[in-house]
C-alpha positions in Angstrom: 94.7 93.0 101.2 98.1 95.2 100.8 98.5 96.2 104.3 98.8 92.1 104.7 101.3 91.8 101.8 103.2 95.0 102.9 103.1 93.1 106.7 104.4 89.9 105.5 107.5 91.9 103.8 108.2 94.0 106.6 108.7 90.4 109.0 110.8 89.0 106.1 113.1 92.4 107.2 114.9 93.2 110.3 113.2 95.5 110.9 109.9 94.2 112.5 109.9 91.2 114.5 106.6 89.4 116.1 107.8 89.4 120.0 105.3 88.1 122.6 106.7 90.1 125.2 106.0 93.5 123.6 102.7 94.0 125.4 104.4 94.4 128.1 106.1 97.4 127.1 102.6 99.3 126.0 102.6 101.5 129.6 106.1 102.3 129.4 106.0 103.5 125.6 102.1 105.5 127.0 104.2 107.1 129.8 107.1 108.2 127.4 104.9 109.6 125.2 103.4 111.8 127.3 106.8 113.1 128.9 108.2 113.8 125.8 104.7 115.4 124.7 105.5 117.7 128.4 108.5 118.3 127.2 107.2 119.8 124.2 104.8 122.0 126.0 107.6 123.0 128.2 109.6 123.7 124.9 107.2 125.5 123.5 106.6 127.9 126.5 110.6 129.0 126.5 110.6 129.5 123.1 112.4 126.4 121.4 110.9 125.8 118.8 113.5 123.4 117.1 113.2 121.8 120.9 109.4 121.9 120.2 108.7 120.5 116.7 111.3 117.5 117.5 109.9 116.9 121.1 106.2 116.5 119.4 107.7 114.0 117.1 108.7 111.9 119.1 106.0 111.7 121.4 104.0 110.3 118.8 106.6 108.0 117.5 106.2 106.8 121.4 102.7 106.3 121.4 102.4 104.4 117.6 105.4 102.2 119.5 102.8 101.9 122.1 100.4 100.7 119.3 102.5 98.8 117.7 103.4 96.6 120.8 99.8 96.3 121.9 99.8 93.9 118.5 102.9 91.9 119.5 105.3 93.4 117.4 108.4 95.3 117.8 109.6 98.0 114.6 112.7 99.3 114.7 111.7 101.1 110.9 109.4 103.9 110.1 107.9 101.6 107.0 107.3 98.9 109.0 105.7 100.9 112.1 103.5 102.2 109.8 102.4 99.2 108.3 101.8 97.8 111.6 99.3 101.1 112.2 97.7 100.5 108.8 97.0 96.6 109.5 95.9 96.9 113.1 94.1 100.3 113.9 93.5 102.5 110.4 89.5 102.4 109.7 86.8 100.8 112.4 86.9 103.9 114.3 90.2 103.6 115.4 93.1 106.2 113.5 92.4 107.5 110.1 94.4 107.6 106.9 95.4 111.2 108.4 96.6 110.4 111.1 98.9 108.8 109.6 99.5 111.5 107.4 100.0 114.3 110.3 102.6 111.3 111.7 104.2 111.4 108.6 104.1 115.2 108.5 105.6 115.2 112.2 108.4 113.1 111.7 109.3 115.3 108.5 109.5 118.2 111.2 107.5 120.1 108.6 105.2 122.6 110.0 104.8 124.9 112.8 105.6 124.4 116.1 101.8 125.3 117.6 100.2 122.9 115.1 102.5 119.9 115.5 102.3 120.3 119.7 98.5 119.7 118.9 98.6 117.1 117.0 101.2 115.3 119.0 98.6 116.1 122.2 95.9 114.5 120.0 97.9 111.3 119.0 99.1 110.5 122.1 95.4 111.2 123.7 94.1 108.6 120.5 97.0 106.3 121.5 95.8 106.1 125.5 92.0 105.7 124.8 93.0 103.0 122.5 94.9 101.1 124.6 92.5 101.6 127.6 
């Protein structure tokens, strides 16, 4: 499978690392993501839109760290966070390919305020009933 392969490389890197002690870090990533997700709305509501669009970033980014650690594994690179996602939770009900996609989208700071505050409310939502 290429998610394996693509897995594989991304340990041989620095930039993801299988740590044991990661798990422990899932409620604290959970609870990050939401206050940057509140942070957004709160953004959004004075009219900081810059505020709003980076804000919503990185409240996902916080709740696929979540993800991530739930598997054991700490990412310190997009490519390799994203693998992790792909590997562990794309397909079986859990994220879809598009949710990767709007992540992607997100971190590109590429649309409009409104629509990436939903979809940083949705992804974070995903995240929590995932880890639940």
């Amino acid at each position: 499978m290429t998610h394996n392969v693509a897995l594989k490389d991304c340990l041989k890197g620095p930039y993801l690392k299988i740590d044991e002690t990661a798990t422990q870090s899932v409620a604290q990533e959970l609870a990050g993501a939401e206050a940057l997700y509140q942070q957004a709305q709160a953004s959004w509501e004075t009219e900081d839109f810059a505020g709003t669009l980076k804000q919503a970033y990185s409240a996902m980014y916080r709740a696929a760290q979540a993800l991530v650690f739930a598997k054991g594994y700490r990412s310190d690179g997009f490519r390799c966070l994203e693998t992790v996602l792909k590997t562990f939770w794309v397909g079986n009900d859990k994220l879809r390919p598009e949710d990767l996609a709007t992540l992607r989208r997100v971190q590109a700071l590429r649309g409009l305020p409104p629509e990436n505050l939903a979809a940083a409310a949705e992804f974070v939502q995903r995240a929590k009933q995932l880890l639940a």
